[in-house]
N, C-alpha and C positions, 0 to 999 in steps of 0.2 A: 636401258638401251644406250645403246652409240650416240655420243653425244661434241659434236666439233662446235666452240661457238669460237668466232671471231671480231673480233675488235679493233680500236685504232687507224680505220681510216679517217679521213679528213679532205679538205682543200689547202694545197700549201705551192707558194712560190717557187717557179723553177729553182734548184739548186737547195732546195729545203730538206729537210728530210724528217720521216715518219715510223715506227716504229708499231709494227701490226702482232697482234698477241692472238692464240690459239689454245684454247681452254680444252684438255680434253676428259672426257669420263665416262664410265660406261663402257671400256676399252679394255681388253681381258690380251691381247694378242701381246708379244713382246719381241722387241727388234723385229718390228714391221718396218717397213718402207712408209714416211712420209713425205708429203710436198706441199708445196704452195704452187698456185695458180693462178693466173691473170685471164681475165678476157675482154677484149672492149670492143667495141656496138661497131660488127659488121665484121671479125677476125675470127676468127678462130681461138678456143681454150688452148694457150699454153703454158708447159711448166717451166716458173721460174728457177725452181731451187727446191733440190730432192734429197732425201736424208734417211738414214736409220735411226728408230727410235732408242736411243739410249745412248747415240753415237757408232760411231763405227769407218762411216764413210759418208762424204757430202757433193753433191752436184750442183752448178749454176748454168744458167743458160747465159752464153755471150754476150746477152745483151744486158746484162745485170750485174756480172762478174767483175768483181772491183769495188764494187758499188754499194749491192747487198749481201746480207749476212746472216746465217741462222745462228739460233743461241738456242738451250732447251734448260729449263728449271724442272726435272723433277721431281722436287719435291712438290712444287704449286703444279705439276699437271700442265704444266705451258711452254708450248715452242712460241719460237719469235722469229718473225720476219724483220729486220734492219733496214733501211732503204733509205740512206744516203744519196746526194749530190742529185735528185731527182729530176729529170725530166718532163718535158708534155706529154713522150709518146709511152710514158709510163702508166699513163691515166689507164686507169681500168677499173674493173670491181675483180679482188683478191680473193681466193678462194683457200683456205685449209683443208686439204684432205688427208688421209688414210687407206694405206690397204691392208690387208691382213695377212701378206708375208712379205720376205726381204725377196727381191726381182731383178734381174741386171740381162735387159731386154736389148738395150744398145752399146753395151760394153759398161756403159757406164749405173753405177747402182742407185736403184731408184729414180731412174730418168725412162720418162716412157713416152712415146710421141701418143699414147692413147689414154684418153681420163679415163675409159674405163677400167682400165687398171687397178685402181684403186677406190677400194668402196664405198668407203664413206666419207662426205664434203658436208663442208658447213655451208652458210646459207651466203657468207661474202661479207666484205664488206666494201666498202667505196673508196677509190683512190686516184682524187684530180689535182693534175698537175697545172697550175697556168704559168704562160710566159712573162 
């Protein structure tokens, strides 16, 4: 089965930064549409940073752009999320997802104001900023 796990959150100093890993397996689909996601208590899920699998094309959201970074190893099966010079209002719990084709909903590829879009998320992990 589909299998997203994620990893590498933490609690770290404003200005610190973290580095969050996405193991995937179980995953037959090829240059599908992935993303990362954030969501924090009381907002709404959104995508930070949306990608084709094997490359192709990459998306950030403005509020990330500069900042953070995707990287993909596949051989080890792992995207990466980057996330430099961090913030408070970055705190969230980060999500890795998948969908199972490439999509370009807003012009832009792999960017979708809706998570259902994409079908399968890992479970999150945690990521707290303090001042």
């Amino acid at each position: 089965q589909v299998q997203l796990v994620e990893s590498g959150g933490g609690s770290v100093q404003a200005g610190g930064s973290l580095r969050l890993s996405c193991v995937v397996s179980g995953y037959a689909h090829s240059r599908n549409c992935m993303g990362w996601f954030r969501q924090a208590p009381g907002k709404e899920r959104e995508e930070v940073a949306g990608f084709t699998r094997g490359g192709g094309s990459t998306y950030y959201a403005d509020s990330v752009k500069g900042r953070f970074t995707i990287s993909q190893d596949n051989a080890k099966n792992t995207v990466y999320l980057q996330m430099n010079s961090l913030k408070p209002e970055d705190t969230a719990m980060y999500y890795c997802a998948a969908a199972t084709t490439q999509f370009r909903r807003t012009g832009s590829w792999c960017y979708s104001p809706h998570p259902e879009d994409f079908a399968y998320w890992g479970r999150g992990t945690q990521v707290t900023v303090s001042s």
